[in-house]
C-alpha positions, 0 to 999 in steps of 0.5 A, a space after each residue: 505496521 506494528 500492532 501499537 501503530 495500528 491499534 493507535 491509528 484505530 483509537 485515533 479513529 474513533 475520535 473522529 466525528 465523521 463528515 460533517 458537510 454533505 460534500 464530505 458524506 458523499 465523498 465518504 460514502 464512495 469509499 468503500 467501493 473506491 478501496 475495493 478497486 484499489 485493493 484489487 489491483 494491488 494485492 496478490 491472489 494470495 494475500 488478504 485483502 482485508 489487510 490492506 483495506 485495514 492498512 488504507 483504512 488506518 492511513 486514511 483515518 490517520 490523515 484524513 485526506 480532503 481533496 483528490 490529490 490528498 486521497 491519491 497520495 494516502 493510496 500511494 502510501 498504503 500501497 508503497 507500505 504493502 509492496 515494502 511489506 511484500 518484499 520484507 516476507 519475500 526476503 524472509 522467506 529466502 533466508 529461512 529457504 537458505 537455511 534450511 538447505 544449509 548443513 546444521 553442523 555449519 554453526 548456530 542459526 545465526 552463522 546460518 543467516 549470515 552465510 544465506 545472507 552473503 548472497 543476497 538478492 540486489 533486487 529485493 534491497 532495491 525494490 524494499 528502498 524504492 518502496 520506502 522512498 515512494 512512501 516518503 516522497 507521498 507522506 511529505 508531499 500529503 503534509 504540504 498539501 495539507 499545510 496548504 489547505 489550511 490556509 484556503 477553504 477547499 471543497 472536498 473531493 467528490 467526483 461526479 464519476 464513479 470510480 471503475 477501472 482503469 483500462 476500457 475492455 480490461 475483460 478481455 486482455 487475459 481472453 487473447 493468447 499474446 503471439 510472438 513477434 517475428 523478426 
């Protein structure tokens, strides 16, 4: 996401008044931790997290989801943007890898990235296309609901549970060592 998009996000942002119906504040209010649990499991050890917060925060701004349904794909956005994200420094990474390891008398820099890019990695291209559908499919899908709900009066998300994780005793799988299967 560009500084211009996010810096416009922002502004956009602030126009908002905020929740306005009690509905509204508690969903707003849980938030926070909600994000927090997200941003944990997608975000790399050594990645920023408040990044990504900043991303979904921008998104969530930009489209202000109401229901849970609206909320999830706005999530799945983000993280469809921040994996594509991922995969953009990989490939970058690789390239400048590649040229650095290649004879500078090969040619100019761009002579370089064209031979580092004659070699590709299948894996990243797909995983950068996958990433950009995923994105897409939840964006179109965000619109239609919310075309949608325009025309009903639906109660905000709120849910009577607070979020946690995902997987009861989720603590204690990195605790066993994993023992091969034997034939």
């Amino acid at each position: 996401m560009s500084e211009k998009s996010i810096q416009a996000s922002r502004s956009n942002g602030a126009l908002s008044k905020g929740p306005t119906t009690p509905q509204g504040k508690r969903m707003s209010s849980r938030n926070s931790l909600r994000h927090g649990l997200l941003a944990k499991t997608v975000v790399l050890a050594e990645e920023s997290v408040d990044r990504f917060k900043d991303l979904l925060a921008s998104y969530m701004d930009e489209y202000h989801p109401t229901t849970a349904s609206q909320v999830s794909l706005v999530e799945t956005m983000a993280v469809a943007r921040w994996r594509q994200l991922r995969v953009w420094a990989v490939q970058k990474t690789a390239l400048d890898r590649d040229m650095a390891h290649q004879d500078p008398n090969l040619g100019p820099p761009a002579v370089r990235a064209l031979n580092a890019m004659s070699n590709p990695s299948d894996h990243l291209i797909r995983y950068e296309i996958a990433f950009d559908r995923q994105f897409s499919r939840a964006l179109a899908r965000l619109l239609e609901l919310q075309s949608l709900s325009r025309n009903k009066d639906l109660e905000p998300y709120n849910p009577d549970v607070q979020p946690g994780d995902t997987w009861f005793g989720q603590e204690e799988i990195f605790s066993h060592q994993t023992t091969p299967v034997s034939d």
